[in-house]
C-alpha positions as protocol buffer text, in pm:
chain_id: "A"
residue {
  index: 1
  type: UNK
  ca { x: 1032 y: -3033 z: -3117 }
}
residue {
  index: 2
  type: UNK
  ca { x: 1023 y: -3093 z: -2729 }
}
residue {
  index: 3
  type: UNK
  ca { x: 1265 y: -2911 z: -2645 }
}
residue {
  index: 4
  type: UNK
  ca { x: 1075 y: -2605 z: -2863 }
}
residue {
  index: 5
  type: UNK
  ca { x: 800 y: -2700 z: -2633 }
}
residue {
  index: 6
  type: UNK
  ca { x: 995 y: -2705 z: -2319 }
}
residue {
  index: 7
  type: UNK
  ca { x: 1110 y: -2365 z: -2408 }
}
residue {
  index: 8
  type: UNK
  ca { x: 796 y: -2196 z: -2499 }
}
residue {
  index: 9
  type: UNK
  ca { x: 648 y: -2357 z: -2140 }
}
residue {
  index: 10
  type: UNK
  ca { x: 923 y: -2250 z: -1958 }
}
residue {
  index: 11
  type: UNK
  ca { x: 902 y: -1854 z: -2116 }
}
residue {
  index: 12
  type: UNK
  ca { x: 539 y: -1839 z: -1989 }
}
residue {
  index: 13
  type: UNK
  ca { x: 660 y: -2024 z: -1665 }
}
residue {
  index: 14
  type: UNK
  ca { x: 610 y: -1765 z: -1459 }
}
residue {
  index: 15
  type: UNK
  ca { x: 254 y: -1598 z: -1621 }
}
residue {
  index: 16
  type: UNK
  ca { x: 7 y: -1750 z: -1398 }
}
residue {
  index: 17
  type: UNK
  ca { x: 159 y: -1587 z: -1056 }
}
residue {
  index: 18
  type: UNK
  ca { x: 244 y: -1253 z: -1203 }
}
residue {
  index: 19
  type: UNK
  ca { x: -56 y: -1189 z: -1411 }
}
residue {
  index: 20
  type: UNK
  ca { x: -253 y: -1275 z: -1053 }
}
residue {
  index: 21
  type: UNK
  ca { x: -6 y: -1060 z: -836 }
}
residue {
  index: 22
  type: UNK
  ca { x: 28 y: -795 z: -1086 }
}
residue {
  index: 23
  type: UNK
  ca { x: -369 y: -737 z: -1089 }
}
residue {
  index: 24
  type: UNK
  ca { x: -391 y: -748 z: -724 }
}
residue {
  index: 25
  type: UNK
  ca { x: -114 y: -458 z: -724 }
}
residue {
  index: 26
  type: UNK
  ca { x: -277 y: -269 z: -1009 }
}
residue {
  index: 27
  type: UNK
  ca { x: -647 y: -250 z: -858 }
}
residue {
  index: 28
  type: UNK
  ca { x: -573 y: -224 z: -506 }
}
residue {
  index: 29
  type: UNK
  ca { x: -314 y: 46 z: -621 }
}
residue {
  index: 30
  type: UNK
  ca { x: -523 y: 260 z: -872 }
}
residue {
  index: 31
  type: UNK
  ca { x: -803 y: 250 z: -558 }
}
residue {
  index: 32
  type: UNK
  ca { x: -579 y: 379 z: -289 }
}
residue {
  index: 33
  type: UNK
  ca { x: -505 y: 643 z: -557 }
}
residue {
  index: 34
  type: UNK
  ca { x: -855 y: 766 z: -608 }
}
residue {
  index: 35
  type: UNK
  ca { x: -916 y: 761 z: -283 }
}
residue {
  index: 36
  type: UNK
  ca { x: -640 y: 987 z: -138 }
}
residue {
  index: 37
  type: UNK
  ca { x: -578 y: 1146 z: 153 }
}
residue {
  index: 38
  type: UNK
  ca { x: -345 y: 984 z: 436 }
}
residue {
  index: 39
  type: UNK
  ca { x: -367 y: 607 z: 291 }
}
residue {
  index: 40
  type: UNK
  ca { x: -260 y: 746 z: -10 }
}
residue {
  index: 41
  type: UNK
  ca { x: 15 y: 881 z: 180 }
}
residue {
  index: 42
  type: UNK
  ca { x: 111 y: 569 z: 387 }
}
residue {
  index: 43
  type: UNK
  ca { x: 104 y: 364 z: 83 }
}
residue {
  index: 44
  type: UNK
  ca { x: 351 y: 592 z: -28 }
}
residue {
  index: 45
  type: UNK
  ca { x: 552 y: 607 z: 267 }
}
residue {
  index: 46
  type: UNK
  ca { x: 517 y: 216 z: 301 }
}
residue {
  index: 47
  type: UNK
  ca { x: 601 y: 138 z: -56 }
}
residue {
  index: 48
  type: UNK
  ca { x: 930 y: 322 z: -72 }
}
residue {
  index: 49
  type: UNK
  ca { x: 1017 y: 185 z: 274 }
}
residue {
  index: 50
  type: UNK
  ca { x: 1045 y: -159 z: 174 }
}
residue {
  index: 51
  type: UNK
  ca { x: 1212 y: -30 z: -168 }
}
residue {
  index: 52
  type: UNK
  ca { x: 1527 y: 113 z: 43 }
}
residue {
  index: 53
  type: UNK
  ca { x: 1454 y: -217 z: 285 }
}
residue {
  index: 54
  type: UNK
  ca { x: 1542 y: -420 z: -54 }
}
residue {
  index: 55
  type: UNK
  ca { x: 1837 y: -171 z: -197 }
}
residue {
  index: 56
  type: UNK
  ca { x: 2037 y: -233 z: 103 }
}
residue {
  index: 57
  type: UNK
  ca { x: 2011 y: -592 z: 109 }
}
residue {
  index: 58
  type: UNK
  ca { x: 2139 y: -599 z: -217 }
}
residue {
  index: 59
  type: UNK
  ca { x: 2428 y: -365 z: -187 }
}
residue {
  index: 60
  type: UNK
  ca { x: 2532 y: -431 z: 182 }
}
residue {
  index: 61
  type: UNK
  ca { x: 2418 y: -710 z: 345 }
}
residue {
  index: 62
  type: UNK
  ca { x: 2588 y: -616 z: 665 }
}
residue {
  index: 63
  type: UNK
  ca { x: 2467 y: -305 z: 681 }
}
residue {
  index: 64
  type: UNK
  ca { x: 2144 y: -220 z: 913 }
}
residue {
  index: 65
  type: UNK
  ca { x: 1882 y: -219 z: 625 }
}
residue {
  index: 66
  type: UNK
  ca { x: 1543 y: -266 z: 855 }
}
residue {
  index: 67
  type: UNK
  ca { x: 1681 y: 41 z: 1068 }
}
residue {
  index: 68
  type: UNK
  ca { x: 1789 y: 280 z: 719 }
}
residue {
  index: 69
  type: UNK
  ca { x: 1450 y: 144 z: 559 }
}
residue {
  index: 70
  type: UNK
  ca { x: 1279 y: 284 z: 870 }
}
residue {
  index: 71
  type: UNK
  ca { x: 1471 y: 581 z: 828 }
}
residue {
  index: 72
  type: UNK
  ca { x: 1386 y: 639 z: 517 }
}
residue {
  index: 73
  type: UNK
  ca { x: 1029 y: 591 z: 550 }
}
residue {
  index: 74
  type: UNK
  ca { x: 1005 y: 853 z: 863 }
}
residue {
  index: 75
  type: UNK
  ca { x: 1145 y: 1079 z: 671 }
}
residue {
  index: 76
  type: UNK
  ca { x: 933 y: 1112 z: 398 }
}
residue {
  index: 77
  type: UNK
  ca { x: 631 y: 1050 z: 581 }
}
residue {
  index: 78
  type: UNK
  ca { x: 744 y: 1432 z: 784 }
}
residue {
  index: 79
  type: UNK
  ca { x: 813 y: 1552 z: 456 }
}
residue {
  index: 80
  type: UNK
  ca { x: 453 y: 1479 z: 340 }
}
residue {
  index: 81
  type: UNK
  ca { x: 292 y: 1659 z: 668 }
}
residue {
  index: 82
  type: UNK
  ca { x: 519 y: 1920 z: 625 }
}
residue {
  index: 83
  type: UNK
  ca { x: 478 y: 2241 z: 363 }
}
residue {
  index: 84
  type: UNK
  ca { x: 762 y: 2132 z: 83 }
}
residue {
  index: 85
  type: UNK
  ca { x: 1000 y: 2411 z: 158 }
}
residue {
  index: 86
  type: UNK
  ca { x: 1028 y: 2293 z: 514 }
}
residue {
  index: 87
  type: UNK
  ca { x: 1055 y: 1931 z: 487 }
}
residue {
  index: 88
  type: UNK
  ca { x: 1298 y: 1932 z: 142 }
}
residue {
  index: 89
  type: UNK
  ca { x: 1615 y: 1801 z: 344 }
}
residue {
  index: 90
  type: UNK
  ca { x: 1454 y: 1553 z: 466 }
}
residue {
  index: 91
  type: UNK
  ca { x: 1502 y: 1419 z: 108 }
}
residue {
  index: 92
  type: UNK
  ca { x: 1889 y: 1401 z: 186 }
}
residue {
  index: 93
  type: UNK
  ca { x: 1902 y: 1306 z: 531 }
}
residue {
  index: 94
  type: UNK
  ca { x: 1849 y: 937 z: 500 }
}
residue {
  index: 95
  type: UNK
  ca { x: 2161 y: 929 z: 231 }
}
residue {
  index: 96
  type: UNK
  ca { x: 2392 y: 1061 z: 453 }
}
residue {
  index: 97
  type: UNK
  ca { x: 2285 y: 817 z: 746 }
}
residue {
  index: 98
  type: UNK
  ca { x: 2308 y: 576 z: 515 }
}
residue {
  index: 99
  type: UNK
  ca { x: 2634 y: 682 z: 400 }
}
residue {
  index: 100
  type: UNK
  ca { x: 2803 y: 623 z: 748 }
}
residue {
  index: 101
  type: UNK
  ca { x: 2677 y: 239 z: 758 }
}
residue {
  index: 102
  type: UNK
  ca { x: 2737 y: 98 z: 463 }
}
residue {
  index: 103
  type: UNK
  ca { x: 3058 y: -43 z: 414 }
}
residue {
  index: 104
  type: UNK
  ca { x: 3028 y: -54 z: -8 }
}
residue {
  index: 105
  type: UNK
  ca { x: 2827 y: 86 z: -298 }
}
residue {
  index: 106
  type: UNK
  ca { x: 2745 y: 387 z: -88 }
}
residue {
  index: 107
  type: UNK
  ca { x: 2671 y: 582 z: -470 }
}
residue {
  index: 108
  type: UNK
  ca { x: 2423 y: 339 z: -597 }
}
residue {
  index: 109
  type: UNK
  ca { x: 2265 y: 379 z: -244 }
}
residue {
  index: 110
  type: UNK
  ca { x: 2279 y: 693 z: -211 }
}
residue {
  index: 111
  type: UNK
  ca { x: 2140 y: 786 z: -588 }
}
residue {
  index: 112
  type: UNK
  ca { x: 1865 y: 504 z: -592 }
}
residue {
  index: 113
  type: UNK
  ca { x: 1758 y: 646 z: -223 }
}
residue {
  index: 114
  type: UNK
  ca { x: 1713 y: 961 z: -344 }
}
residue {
  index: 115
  type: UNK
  ca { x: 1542 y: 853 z: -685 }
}
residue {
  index: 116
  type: UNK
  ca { x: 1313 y: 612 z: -424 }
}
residue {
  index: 117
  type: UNK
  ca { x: 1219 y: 920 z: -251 }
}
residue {
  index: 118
  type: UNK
  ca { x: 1179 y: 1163 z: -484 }
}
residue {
  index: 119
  type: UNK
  ca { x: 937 y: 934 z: -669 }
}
residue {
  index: 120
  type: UNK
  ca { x: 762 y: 905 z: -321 }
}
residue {
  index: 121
  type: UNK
  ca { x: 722 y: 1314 z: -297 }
}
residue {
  index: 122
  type: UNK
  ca { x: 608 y: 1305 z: -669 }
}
residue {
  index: 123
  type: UNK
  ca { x: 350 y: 1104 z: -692 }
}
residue {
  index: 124
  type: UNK
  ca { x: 215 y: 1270 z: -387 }
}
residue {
  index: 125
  type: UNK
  ca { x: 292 y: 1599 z: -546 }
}
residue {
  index: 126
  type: UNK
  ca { x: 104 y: 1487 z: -886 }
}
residue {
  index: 127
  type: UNK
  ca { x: -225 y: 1363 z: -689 }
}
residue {
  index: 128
  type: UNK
  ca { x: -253 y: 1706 z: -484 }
}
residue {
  index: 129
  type: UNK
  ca { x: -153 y: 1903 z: -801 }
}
residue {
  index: 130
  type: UNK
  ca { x: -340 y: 1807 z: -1023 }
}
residue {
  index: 131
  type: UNK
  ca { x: -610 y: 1556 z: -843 }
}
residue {
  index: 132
  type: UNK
  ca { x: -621 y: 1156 z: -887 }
}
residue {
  index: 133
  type: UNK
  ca { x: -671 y: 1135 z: -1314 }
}
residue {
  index: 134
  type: UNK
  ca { x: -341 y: 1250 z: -1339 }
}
residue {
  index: 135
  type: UNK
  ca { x: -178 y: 1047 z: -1125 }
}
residue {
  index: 136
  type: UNK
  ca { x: -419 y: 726 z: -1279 }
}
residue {
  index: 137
  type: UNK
  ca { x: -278 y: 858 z: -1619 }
}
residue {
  index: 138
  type: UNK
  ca { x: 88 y: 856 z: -1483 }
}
residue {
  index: 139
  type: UNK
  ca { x: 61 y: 488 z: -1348 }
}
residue {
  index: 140
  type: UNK
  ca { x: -161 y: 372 z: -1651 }
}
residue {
  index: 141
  type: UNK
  ca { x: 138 y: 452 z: -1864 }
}
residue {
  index: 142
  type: UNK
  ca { x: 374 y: 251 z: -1682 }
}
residue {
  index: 143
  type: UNK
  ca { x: 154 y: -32 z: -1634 }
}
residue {
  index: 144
  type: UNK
  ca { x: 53 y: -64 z: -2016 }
}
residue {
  index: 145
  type: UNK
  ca { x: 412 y: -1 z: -2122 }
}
residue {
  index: 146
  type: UNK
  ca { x: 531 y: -306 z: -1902 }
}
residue {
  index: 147
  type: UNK
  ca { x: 236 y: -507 z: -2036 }
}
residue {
  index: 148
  type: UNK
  ca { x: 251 y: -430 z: -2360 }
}
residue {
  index: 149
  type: UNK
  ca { x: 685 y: -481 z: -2307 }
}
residue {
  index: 150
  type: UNK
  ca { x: 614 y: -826 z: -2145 }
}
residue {
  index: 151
  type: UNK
  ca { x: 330 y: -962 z: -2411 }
}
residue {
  index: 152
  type: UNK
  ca { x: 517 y: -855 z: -2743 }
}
residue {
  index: 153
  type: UNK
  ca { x: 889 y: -915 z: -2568 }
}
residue {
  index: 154
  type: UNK
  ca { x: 794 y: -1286 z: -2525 }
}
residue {
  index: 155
  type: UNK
  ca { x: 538 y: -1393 z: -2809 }
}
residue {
  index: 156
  type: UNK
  ca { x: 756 y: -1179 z: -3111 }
}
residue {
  index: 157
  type: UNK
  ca { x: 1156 y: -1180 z: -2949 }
}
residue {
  index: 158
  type: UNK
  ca { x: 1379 y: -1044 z: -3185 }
}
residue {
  index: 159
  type: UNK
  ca { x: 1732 y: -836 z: -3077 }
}
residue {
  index: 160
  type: UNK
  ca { x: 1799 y: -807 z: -2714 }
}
residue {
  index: 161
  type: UNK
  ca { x: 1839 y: -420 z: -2637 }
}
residue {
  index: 162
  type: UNK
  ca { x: 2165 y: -490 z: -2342 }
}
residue {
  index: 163
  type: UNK
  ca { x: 2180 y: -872 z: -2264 }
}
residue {
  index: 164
  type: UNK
  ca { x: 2462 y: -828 z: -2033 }
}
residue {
  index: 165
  type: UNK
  ca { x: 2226 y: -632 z: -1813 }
}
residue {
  index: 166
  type: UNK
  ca { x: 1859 y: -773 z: -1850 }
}
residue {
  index: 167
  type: UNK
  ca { x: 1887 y: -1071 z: -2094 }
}
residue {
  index: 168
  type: UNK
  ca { x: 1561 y: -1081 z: -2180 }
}
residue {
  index: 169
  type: UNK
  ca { x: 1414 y: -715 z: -2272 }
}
residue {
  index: 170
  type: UNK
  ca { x: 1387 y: -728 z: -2637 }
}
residue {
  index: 171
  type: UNK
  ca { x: 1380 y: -373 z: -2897 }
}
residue {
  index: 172
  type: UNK
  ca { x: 1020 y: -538 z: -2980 }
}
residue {
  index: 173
  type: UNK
  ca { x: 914 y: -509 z: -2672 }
}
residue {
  index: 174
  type: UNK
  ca { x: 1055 y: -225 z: -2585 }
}
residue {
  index: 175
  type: UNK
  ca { x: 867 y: -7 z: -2900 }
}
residue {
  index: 176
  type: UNK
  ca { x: 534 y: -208 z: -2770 }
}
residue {
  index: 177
  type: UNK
  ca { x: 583 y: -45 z: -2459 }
}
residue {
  index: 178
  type: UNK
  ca { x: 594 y: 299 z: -2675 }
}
residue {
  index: 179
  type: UNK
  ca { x: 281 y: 220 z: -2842 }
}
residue {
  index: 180
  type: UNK
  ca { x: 126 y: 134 z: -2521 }
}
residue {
  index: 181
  type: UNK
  ca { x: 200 y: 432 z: -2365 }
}
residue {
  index: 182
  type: UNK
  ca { x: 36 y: 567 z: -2720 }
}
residue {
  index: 183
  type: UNK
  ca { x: -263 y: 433 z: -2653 }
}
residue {
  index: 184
  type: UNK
  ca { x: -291 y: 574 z: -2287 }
}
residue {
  index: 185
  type: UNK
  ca { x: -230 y: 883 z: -2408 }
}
residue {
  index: 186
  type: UNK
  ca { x: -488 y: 892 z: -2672 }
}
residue {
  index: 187
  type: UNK
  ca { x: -748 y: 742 z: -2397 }
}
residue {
  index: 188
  type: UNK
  ca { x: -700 y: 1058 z: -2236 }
}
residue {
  index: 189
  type: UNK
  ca { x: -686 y: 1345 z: -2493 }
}
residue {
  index: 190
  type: UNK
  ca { x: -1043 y: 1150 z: -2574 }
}
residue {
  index: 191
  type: UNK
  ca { x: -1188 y: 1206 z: -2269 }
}
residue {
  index: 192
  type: UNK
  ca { x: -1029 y: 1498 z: -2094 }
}
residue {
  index: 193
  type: UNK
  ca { x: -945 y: 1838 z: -2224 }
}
residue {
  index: 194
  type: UNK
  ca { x: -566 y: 1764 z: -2256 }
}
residue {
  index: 195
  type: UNK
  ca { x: -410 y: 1851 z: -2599 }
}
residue {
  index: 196
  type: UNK
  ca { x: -193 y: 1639 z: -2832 }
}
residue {
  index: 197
  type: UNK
  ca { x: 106 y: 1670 z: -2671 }
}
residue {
  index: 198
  type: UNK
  ca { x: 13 y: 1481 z: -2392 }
}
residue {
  index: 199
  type: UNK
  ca { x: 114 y: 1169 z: -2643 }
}
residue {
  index: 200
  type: UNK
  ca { x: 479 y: 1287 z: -2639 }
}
residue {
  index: 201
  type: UNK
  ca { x: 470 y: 1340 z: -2273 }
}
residue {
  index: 202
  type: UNK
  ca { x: 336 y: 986 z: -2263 }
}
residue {
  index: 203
  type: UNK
  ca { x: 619 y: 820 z: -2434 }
}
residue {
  index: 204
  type: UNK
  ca { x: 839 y: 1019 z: -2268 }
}
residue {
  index: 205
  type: UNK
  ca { x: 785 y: 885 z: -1905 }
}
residue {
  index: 206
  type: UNK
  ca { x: 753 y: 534 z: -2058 }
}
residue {
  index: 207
  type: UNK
  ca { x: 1088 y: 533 z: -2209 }
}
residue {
  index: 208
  type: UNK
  ca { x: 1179 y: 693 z: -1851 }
}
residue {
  index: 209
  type: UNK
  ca { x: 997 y: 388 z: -1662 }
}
residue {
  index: 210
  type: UNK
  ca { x: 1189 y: 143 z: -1895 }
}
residue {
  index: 211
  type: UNK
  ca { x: 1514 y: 324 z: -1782 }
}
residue {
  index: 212
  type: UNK
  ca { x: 1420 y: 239 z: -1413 }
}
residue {
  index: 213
  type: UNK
  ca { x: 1360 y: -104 z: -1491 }
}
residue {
  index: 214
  type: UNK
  ca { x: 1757 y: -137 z: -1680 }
}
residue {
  index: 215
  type: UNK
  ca { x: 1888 y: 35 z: -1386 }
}
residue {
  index: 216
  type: UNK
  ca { x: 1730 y: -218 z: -1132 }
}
residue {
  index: 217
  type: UNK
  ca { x: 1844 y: -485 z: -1319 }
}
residue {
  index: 218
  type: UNK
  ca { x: 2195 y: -292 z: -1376 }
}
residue {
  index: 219
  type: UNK
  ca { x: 2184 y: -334 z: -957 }
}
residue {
  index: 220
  type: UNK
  ca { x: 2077 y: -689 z: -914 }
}
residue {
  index: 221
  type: UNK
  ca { x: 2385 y: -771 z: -1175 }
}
residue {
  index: 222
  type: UNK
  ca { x: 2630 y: -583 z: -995 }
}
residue {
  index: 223
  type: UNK
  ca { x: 2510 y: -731 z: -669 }
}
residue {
  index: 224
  type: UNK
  ca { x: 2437 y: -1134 z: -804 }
}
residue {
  index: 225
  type: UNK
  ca { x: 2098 y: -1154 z: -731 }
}
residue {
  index: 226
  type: UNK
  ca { x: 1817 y: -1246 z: -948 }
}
residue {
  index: 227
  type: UNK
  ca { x: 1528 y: -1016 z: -725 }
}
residue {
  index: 228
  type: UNK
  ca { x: 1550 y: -810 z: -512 }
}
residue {
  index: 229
  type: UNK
  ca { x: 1340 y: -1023 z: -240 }
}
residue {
  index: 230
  type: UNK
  ca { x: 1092 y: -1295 z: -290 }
}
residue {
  index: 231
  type: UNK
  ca { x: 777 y: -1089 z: -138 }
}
residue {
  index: 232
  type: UNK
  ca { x: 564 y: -1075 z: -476 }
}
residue {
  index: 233
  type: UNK
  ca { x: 512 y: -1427 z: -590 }
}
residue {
  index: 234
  type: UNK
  ca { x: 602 y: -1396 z: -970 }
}
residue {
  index: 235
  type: UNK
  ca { x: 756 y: -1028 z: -970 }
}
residue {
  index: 236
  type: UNK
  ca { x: 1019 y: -1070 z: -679 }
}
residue {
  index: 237
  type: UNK
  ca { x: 1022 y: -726 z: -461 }
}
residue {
  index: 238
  type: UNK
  ca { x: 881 y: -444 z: -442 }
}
residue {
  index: 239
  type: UNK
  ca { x: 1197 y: -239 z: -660 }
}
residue {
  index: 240
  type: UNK
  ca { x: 1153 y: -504 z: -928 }
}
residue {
  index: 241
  type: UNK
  ca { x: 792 y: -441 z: -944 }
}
residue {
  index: 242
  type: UNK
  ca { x: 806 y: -70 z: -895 }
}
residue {
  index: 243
  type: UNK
  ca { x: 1113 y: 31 z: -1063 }
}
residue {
  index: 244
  type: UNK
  ca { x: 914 y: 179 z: -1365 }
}
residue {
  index: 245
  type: UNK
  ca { x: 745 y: 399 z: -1148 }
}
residue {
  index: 246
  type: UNK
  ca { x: 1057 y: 483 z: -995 }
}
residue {
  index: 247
  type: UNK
  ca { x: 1156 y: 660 z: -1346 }
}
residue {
  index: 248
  type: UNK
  ca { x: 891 y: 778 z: -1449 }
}
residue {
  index: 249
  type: UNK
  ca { x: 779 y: 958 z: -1144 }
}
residue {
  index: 250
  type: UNK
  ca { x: 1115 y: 1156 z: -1126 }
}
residue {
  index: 251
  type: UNK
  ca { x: 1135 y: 1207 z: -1497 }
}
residue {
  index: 252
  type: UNK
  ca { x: 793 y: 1429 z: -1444 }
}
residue {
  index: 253
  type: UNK
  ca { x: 912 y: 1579 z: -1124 }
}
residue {
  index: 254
  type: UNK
  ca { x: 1173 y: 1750 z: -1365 }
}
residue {
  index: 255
  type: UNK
  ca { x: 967 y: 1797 z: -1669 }
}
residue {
  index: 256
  type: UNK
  ca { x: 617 y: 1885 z: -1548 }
}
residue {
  index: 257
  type: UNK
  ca { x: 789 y: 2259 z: -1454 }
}
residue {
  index: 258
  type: UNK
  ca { x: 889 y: 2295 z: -1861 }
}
residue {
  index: 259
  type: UNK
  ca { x: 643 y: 2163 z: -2031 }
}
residue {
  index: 260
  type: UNK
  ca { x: 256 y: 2192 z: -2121 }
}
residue {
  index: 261
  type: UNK
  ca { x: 112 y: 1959 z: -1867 }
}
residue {
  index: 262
  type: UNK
  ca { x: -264 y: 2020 z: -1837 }
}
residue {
  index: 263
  type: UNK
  ca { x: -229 y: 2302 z: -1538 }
}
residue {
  index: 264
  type: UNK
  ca { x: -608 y: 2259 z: -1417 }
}
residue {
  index: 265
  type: UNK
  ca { x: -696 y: 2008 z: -1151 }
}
residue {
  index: 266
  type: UNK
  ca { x: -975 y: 1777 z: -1244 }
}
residue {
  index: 267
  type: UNK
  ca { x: -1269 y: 1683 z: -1000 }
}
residue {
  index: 268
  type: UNK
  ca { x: -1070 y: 1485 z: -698 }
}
């Protein structure tokens, strides 16, 4: 029986500093969305600086990550100011720079640069498409997918979904992420005018965000480390708190052109 209880303390070990850290992200987060503009667009810029800052380390920790982080960051920041047709390349550039100082794992740097990017240029896309709902909807779905994942995960257990990559993602908290991203959806055919199949769309990008977050963790395997840095007290880095976003902001850059996404732009 202690060592039940040992276990069951230990499993919430970490639930006081991430509940507290995760909020903080989540309403400072959701505000700089609504309000827009250039902070928006720094945040962005900021966010996915600090994401390449923390792929490098892992991969390379030779290589000049501050410098290719900075690069990275520059870059999309032009691309932002820039009309998209112009500043597209600028999605590339930053691969191939960091192609020449790496020494190893150049294609898991170069792919999860470019996903890190194009997540940047998406979510920016998705708040000037379509105003800040949409992009509240989009991060509301990750968020209750990973909250719902983490609740149900730990509290029901059941089969691990790929233990040799993140040992403790469960199938029952996987589905709970599902339903959460179920219930966003529903939140918003309720109160907007979008139709039903905003519920598949919903699930979709959730199953996409829990992709990210095996992916991450398929990195931090391959390169021994349990985060991928220590700045969030309770979540690690910035990638292992934003790696859901990561996939589920390029999983809508490709299927927002396809498929019946509400095409009107609400009051921003």
């Amino acid at each position: 029986m202690p060592e039940k209880a040992a276990s069951r303390r230990s499993r919430w070990a970490d639930l006081g500093p991430r509940l507290g850290v995760g909020a903080v992200i989540a309403i400072v987060g959701l505000f700089v969305v609504w309000i827009g503009g250039v902070i928006f667009a720094l945040m962005m810029v900021g966010i996915c600086s600090v994401m390449v800052w923390e792929l490098v380390r892992m991969l390379d920790p030779k290589a000049p990550a501050v410098a290719l982080a900075a690069t990275a960051g520059a870059a999309l920041a032009i691309l932002l100011a820039l009309p998209s047709g112009y500043g597209l390349p600028l999605l590339i550039a930053p691969i191939f720079i960091g192609i020449s100082q790496l020494t190893q794992r150049r294609t898991v740097y170069s792919l999860f640069t470019l996903m890190i990017l194009l997540a940047g240029f998406g979510m920016f896309f998705l708040r000037a498409q379509f105003g800040w709902p949409w992009l509240m909807w989009l991060a509301l779905v990750v968020i209750a997918s990973d909250v719902c994942g983490y609740f149900v995960g730990r509290f029901v257990g059941g089969p691990k979904m790929w233990p040799r990559v993140s040992p403790k993602k469960t199938w029952s908290g996987t589905i709970a992420g599902w339903i959460g991203a179920v219930i966003v959806a529903l939140l918003f055919i309720w109160t907007t005018p979008a139709s039903g199949q905003l519920v598949g769309i919903s699930v979709a990008l959730a199953m996409a965000a829990q992709l990210g977050d095996i992916a991450e963790s398929a990195v931090k395997r391959r390169a021994g480390v349990k985060d991928s840095s220590s700045l969030l007290p309770g979540h690690g880095g910035l990638f292992d708190r934003f790696d859901g976003m990561l996939g589920a902001s390029v999983f809508f850059l490709l299927i927002e052109p396809v498929v019946s996404f509400p095409s009107y732009a609400l009051p921003n």
